[in-house]
KEKOL-441329 format. One line per field, with one value per residue: residue in three letters; residue number from 1; x, y, z of N, C-alpha, C in turn. Coordinates in pm, 1 decimal, padded with zeros to 6 digits. Atoms other than C-alpha are relative to their C-alpha. Layout:
BEGIN
code	(ALA/...)
pos	(NUM/...)
n.x	(X/...)
n.y	(Y/...)
n.z	(Z/...)
ca.x	(X/...)
ca.y	(Y/...)
ca.z	(Z/...)
c.x	(X/...)
c.y	(Y/...)
c.z	(Z/...)
***
This chain:
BEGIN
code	(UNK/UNK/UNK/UNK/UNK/UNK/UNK/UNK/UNK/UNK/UNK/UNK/UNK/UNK/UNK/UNK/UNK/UNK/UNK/UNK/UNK/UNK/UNK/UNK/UNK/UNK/UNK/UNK/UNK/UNK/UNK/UNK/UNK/UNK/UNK/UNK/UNK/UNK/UNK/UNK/UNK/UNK/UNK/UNK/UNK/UNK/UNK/UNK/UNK/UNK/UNK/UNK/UNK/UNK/UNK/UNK/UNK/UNK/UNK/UNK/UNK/UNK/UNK/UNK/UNK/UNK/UNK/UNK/UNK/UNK/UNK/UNK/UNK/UNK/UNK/UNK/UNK/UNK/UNK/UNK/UNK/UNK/UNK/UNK/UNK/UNK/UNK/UNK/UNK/UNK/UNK/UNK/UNK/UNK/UNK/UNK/UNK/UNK/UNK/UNK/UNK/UNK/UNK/UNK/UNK/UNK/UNK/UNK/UNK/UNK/UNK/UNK/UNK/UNK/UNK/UNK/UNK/UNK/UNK/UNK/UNK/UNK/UNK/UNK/UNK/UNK/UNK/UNK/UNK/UNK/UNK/UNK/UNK/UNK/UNK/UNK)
pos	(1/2/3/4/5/6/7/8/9/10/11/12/13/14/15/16/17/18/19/20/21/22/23/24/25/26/27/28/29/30/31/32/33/34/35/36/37/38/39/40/41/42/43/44/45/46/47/48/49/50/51/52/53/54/55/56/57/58/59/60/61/62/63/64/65/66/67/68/69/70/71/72/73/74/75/76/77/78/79/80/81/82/83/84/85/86/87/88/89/90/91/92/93/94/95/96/97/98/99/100/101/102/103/104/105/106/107/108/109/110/111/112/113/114/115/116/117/118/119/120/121/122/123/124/125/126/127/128/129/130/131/132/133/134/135/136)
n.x	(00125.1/00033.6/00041.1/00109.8/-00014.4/00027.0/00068.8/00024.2/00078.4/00011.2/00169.5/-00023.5/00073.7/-00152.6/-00149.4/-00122.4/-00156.5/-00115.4/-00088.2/-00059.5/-00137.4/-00028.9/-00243.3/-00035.0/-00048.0/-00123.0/-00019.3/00065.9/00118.8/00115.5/00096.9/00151.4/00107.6/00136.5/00151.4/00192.4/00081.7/00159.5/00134.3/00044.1/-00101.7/-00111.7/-00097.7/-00129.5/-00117.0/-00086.3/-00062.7/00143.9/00002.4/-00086.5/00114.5/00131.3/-00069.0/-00026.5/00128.9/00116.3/00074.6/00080.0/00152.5/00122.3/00068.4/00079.9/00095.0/00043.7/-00045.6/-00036.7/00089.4/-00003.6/00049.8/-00122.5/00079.8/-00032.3/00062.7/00075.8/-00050.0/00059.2/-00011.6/-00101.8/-00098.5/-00010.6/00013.0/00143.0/00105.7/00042.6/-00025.2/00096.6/00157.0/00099.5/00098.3/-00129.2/-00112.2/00052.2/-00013.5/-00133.5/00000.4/00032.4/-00030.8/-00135.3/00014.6/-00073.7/00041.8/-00121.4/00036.9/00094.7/-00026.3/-00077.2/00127.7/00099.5/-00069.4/-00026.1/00117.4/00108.4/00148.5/00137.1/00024.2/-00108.4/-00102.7/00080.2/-00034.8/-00103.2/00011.3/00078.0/-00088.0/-00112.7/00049.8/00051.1/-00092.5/-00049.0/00116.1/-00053.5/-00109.5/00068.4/00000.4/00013.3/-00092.2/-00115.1)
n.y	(-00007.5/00138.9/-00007.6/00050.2/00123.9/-00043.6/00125.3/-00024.6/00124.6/-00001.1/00040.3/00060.5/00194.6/00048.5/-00067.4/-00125.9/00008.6/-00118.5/00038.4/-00106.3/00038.7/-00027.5/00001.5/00039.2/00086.9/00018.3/00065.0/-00182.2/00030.2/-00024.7/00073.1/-00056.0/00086.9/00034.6/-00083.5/00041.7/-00031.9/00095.2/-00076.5/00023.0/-00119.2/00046.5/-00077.0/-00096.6/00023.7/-00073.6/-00151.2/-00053.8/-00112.4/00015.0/00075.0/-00087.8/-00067.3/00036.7/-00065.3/00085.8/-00041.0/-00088.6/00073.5/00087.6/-00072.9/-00127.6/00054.4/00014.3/00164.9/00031.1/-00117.1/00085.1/-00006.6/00008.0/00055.0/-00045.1/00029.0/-00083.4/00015.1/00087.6/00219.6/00082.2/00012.9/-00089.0/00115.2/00083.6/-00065.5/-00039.8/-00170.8/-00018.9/00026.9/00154.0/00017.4/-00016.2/00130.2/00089.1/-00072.0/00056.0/00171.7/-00020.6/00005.4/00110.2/00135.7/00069.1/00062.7/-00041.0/-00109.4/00001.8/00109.7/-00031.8/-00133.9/00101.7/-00036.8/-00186.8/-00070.2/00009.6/-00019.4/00118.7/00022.8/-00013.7/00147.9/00105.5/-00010.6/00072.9/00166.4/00028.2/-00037.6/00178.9/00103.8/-00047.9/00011.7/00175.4/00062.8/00120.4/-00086.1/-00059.1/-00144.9/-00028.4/-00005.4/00011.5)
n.z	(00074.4/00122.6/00190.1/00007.8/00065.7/00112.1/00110.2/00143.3/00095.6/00138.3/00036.5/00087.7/-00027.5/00031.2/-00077.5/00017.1/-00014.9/00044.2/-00054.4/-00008.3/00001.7/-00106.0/-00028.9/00076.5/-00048.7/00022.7/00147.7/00098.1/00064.7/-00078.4/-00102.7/00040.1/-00109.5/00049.0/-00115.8/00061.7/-00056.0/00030.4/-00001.5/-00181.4/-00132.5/-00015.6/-00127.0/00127.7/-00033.6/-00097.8/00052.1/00103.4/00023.1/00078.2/00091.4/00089.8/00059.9/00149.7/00081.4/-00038.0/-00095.9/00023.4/00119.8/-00044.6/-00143.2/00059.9/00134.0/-00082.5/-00003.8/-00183.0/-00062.1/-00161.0/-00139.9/-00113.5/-00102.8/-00161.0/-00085.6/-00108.0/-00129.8/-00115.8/00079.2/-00062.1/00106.1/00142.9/00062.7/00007.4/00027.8/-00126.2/-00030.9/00164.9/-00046.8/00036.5/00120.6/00108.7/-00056.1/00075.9/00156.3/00021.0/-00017.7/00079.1/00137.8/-00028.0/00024.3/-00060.4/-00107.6/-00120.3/-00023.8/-00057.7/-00111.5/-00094.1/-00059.5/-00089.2/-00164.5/-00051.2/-00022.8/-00102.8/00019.2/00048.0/00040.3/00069.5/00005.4/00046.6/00144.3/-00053.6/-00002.7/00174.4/00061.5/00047.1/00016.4/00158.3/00038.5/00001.9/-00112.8/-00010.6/-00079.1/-00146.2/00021.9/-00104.7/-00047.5/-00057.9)
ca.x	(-01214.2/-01373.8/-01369.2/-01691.3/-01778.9/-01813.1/-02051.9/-02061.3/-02368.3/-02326.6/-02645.8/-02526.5/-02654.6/-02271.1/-01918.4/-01722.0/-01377.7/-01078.6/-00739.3/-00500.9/-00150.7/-00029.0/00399.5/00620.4/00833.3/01180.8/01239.6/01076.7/00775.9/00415.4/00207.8/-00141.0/-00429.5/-00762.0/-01088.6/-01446.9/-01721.6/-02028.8/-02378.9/-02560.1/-02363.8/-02038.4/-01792.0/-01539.5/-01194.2/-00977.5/-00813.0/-01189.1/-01052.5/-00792.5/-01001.2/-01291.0/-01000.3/-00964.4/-01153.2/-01342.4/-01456.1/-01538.2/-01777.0/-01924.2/-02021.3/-02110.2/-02317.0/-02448.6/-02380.2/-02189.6/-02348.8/-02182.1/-02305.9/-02220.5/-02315.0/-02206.3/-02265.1/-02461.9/-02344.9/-02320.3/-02285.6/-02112.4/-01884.8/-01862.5/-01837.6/-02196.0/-02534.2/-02591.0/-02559.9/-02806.8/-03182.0/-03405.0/-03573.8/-03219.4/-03058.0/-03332.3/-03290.4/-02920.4/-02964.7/-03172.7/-02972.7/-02697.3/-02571.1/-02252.6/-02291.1/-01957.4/-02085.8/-02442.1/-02315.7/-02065.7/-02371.6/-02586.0/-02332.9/-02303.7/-02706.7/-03000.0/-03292.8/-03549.3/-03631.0/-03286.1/-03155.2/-03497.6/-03394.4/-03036.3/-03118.6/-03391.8/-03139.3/-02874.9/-03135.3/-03254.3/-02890.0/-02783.5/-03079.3/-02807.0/-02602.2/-02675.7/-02680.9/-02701.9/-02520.9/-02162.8)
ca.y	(-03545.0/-03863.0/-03898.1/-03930.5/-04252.8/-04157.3/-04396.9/-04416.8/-04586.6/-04700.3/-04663.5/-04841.4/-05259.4/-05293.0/-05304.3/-04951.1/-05000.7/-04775.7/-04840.5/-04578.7/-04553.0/-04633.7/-04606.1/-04696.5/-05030.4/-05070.9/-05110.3/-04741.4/-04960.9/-04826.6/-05025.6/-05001.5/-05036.6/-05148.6/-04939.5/-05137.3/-05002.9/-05300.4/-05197.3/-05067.4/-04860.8/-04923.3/-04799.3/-04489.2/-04612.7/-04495.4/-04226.4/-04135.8/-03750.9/-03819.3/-04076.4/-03789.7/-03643.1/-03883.1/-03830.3/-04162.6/-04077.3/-03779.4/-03850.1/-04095.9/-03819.4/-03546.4/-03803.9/-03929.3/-04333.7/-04268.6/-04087.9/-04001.3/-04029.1/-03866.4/-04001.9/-03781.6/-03894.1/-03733.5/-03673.1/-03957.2/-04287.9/-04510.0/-04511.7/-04298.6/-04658.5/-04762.5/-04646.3/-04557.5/-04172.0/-04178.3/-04103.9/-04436.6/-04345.7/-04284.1/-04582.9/-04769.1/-04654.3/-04731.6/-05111.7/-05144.9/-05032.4/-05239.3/-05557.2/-05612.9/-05864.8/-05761.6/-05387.5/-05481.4/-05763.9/-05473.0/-05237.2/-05498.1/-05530.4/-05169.5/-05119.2/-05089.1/-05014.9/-05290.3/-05198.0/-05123.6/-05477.8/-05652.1/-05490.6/-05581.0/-05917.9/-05909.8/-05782.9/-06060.0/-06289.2/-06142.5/-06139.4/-06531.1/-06696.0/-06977.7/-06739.7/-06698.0/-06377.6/-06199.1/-05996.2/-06064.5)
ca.z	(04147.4/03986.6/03578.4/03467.0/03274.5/02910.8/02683.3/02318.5/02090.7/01801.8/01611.7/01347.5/01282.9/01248.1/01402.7/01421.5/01397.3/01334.4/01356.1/01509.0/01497.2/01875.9/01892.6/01746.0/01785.6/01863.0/01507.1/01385.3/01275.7/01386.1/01653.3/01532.1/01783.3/01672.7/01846.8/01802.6/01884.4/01875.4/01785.3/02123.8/02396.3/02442.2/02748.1/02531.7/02537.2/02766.5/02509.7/02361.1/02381.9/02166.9/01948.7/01860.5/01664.0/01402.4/01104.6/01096.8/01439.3/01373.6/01083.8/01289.7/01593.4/01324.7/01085.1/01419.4/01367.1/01732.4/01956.0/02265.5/02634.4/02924.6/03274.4/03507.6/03818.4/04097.9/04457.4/04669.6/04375.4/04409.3/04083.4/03774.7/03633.6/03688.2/03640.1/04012.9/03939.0/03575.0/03665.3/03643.8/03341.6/03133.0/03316.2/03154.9/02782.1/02851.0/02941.7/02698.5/02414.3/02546.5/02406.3/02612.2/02846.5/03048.7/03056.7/03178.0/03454.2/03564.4/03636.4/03770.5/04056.3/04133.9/04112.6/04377.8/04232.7/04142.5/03839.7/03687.5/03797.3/03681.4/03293.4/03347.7/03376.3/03096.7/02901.3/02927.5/02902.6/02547.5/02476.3/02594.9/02783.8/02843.1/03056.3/03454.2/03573.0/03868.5/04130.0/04210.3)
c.x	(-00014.5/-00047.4/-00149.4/00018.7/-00040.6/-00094.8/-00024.4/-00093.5/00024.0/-00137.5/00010.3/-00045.8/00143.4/00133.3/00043.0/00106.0/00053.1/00119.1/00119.0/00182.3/00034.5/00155.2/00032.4/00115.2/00142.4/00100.1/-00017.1/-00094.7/-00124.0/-00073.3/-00120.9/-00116.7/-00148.0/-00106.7/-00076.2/-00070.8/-00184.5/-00141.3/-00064.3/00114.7/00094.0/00127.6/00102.6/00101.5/00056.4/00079.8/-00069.7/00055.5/00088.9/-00048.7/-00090.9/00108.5/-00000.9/-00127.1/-00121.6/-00054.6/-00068.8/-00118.4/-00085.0/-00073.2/-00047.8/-00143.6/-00117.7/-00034.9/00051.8/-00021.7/00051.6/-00073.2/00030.9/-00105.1/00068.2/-00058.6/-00068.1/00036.5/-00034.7/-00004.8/00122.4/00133.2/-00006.4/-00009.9/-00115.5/-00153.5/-00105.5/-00041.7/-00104.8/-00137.4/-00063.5/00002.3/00115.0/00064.3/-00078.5/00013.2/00145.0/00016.8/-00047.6/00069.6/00174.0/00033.7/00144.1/-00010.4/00096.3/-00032.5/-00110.6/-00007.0/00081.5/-00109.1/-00083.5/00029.1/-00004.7/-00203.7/-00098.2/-00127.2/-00047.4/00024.6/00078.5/00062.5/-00086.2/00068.5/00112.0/-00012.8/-00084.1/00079.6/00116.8/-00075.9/-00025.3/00145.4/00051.9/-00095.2/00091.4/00048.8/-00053.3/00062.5/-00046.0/00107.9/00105.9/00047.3)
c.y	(-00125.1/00053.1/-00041.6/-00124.4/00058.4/-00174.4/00047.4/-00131.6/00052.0/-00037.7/-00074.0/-00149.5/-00070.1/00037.1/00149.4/-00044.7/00078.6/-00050.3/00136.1/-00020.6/00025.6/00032.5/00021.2/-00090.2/00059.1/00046.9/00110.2/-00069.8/00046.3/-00110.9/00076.5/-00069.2/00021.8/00047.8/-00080.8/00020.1/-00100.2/00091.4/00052.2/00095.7/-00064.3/00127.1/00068.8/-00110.6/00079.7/00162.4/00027.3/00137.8/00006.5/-00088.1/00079.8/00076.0/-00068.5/-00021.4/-00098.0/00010.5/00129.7/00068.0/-00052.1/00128.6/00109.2/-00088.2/-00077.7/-00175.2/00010.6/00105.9/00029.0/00069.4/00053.5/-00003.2/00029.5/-00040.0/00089.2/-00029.0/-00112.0/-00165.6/-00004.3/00015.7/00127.0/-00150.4/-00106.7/00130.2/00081.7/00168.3/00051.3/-00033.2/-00128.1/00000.4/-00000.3/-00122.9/-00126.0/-00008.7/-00060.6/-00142.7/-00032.8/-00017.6/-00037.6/-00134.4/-00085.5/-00061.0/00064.6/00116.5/-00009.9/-00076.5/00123.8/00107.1/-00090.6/-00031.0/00095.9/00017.7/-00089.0/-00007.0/-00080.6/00014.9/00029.1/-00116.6/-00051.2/00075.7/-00017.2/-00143.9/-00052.8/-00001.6/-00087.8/-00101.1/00033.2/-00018.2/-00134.3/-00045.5/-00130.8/00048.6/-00025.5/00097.4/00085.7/00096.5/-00087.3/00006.9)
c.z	(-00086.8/-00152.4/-00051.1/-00118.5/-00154.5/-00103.8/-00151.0/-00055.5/-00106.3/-00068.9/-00134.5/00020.9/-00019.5/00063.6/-00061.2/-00015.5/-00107.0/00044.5/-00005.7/00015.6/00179.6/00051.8/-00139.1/00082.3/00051.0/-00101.0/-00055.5/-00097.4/00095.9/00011.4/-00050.8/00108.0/-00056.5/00070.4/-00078.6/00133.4/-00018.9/-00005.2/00160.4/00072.4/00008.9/00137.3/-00090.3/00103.2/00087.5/-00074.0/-00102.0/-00006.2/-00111.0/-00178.1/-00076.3/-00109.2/-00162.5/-00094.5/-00003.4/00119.2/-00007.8/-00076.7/00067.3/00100.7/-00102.2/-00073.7/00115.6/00001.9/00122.2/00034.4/00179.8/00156.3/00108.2/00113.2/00094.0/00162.1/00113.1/00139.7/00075.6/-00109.7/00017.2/-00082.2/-00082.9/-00078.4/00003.8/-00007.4/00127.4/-00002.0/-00123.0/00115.9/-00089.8/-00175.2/-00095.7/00023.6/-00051.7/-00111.2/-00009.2/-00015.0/-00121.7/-00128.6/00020.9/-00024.2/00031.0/00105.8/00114.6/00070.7/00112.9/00141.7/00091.1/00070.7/00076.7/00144.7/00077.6/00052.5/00083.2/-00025.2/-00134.1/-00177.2/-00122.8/-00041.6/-00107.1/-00170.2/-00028.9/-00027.8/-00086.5/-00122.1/-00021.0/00024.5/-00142.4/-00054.2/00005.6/00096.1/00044.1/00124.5/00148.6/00023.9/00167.6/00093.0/00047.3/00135.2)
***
């Protein structure tokens, strides 16, 4: 069974970040790992179930500064890791309120329909008009 892709926006005009305790060394010193979440949609970390636990996250999802997404996919896409499986009109709203270039280039590859790419590509042009852009 494929994982679905989980997305978190931050509706905030400002970085998230939290820092969680990840180990511990060698040494019996704690490894601390840094989560940011940039303004705009952002792909959850890999251990987001674990993440909604801590209290600064959890402030943010009750106080509604992060808001999260889920984009289950629909029979027959391609990924869980692209926007192939989100109806048009949501897959637009998503781009949109997206301001990672890496995120939006990795969907741009994955997607078919016209008028997903054409905002895609509006979209990292509004973000770096320097950039080129395009499928992979």
């Amino acid at each position: 069974m494929e994982t679905e892709m989980i997305l978190v926006k931050n509706t905030m005009s400002r970085i998230f970040s939290v820092r969680i305790k990840a180990g511990v060394d060698g040494q019996g010193n704690d490894l601390v790992e840094r989560i940011v979440l940039q303004p705009g949609v952002n792909e959850a970390p890999t251990n987001w179930a674990d993440l909604k636990k801590h209290p600064l996250v959890k402030a943010g999802l009750e106080g509604e500064s992060l808001v999260e997404i889920d984009t289950a996919p629909k029979p027959g896409a391609k990924s869980p890791d692209d926007l192939t499986g989100v109806p048009e009109r949501r897959a637009l709203q998503l781009v949109k309120d997206t301001l990672q270039p890496v995120l939006l280039q990795k969907w741009m590859n994955a997607e078919k329909r016209n008028a997903v790419i054409k905002a895609i590509g509006e979209q990292l042009d509004a973000i770096d008009p320097t950039k080129d852009k395009g499928k992979k």
